[in-house]
Steps between C-alpha positions, in 0.01 A plus 500: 500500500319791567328492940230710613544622915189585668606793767504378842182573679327514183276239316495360130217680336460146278412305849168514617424445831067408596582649857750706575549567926868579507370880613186455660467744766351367874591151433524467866168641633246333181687139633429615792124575430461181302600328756251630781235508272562036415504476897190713564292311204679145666405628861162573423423141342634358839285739705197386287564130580547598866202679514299244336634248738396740812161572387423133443667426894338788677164439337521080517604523896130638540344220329697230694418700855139342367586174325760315628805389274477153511131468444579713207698295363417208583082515432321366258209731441485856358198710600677790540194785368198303690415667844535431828546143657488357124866667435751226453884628394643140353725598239575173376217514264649843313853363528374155315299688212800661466776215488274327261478761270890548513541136408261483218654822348842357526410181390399707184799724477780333620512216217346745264776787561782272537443352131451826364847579608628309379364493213587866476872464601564200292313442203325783401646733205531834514144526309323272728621653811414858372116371444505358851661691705273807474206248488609379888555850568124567411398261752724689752320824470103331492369700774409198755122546508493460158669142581200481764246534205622283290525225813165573561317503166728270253718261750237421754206429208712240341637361832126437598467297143737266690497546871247534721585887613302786661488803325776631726756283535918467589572286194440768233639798735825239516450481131530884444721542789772250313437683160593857661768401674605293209768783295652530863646150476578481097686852553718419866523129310639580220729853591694207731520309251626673249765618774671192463844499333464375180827297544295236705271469200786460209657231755168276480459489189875416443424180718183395227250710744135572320428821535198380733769337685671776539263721585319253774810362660744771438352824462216525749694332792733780417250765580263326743590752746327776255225299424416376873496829640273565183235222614508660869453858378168359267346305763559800763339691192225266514458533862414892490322502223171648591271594186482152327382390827267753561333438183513120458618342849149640646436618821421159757832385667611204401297179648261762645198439175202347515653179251825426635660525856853419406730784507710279189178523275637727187150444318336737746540866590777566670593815647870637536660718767507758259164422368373541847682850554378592180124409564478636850666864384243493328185444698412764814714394755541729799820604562617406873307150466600115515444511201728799320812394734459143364567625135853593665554212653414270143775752357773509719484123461504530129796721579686218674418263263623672163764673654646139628461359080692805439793435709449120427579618097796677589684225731432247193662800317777566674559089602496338169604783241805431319799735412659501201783630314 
């Protein structure tokens, strides 16, 4: 039997190799480089979240040398661009607007993503889930103030054949809210779902599981971590969105219009936090004022409150995910 020897140190001209690195020269000093250059890009994302976090401090501690802390947290009424002794700094009114909002958009997006999902991960072919996969990606990329168009001229016309609504309203920003954030939940929902082993599944139905069995009682307690931290992440979603809002929430806080005085009324306008910043950015406000420092003050407590969801999502995370083999 004849044998072919490659020489030692040599390669086999038949074997091709897609990268070759055996005699790259400065291995060393380009690691070296890579390396400095993944800290410096990872250094300068934390320096942006400290600086954002400073600027919102330094500029809110002037507001509260005016208004104290309590009172703005704790009042009810929020006049913050009228003058002089008519200035009242009661948050409670922005932080209700929105809450509500939050809640009607996940009462929208929650159920609505969840079945998706699954639908996605379990019973869709490969032809279905190529149609609607790109279709949920579509809604993804819908710049938001288109979403605060449609609220405003389709969803809010129809809800007034029902409801009796003003013009600007939380219930259709909710509405539009819950549709954007929508392809958040189906997509978090269903890549945790489709994480889990497919052992589990071939063991229900060998004990005379349905496939909706299995995918209710088996499948998505499996991932619940996954899809829980993908509820927190849409409502915190919900909670910053600012366009929708501007658009269709209108500009009176919340309990504050001249047909309802409760605070929980989602048929009425109903202005956000970031509604609020939004608006007052863009009016002539002085720099130096009540006024300006307030808009710091409305977002460092936006701040707080979507950077605790955020850590809420990843304890559920990190507390309920299972490992498997």
């Amino acid at each position: 039997m004849a044998s072919s020897t490659v020489p030692k140190g040599t390669r086999d001209p038949g074997t091709q190799l897609a990268f070759d690195l055996s005699g790259k020269r400065n291995r060393a000093l380009s690691e070296q480089i890579v390396r400095y250059f993944l800290l410096g890009c990872s250094m300068l994302t934390v320096a942006t979240t400290i600086g954002i976090i400073g600027i919102l401090l330094y500029e809110s501690i002037e507001f509260f040398r005016d208004v104290p802390v309590w009172d703005f947290l704790t009042g009810t009424t929020w006049n913050a661009l009228s003058s002089g002794d008519q200035q009242e700094f009661g948050v409670l009114p922005l932080v209700s607007g929105t809450l509500m909002i939050a809640v009607v958009s996940a009462i929208i997006s929650i159920p609505l993503g969840l079945s998706a999902a699954i639908y996605l991960s379990e019973y869709a072919g490969e032809r279905a889930r190529s149609i609607l996969k790109p279709v949920l990606e579509i809604l993804a990329g819908i710049p938001t103030i288109v979403y605060g168009f449609f609220a405003l001229t389709f969803i809010t016309p129809n809800l007034k054949k029902v409801f009796d609504i003003g013009s600007f309203n939380g219930l259709s920003a909710g509405i539009a809210v819950g549709i954007m954030t929508l392809p958040m939940v189906a997509s978090l929902s269903e890549d945790a779902i489709r994480a889990v082993p497919r052992s589990l599944r071939e063991g229900a139905y060998g004990l005379g599981a349905t496939k909706f069995e299995t995918s209710v009682r088996i499948v998505v307690p499996a991932a619940i971590s996954g899809i829980i931290a993908s509820f927190i992440l849409a409502v915190s979603r919900a909670i910053g969105e600012t366009m929708i809002v501007a658009v269709a929430a209108g500009s009176a806080p919340a309990g504050q219009t001249a047909v309802s005085g409760s605070m929980f009324d989602i048929t009425q306008s109903m202005q956000t936090m970031t509604g609020f910043i939004s608006y007052t950015f863009s009016s002539d406000v002085a720099r130096g004022t009540s006024q300006f420092y307030s808009l710091f003050g409305v977002g460092l407590l936006l701040f707080i409150m979507t950077f605790v969801m955020n850590v809420a999502s990843q304890w559920v995370a990190r507390r309920y995910r299972e490992v498997y083999e």
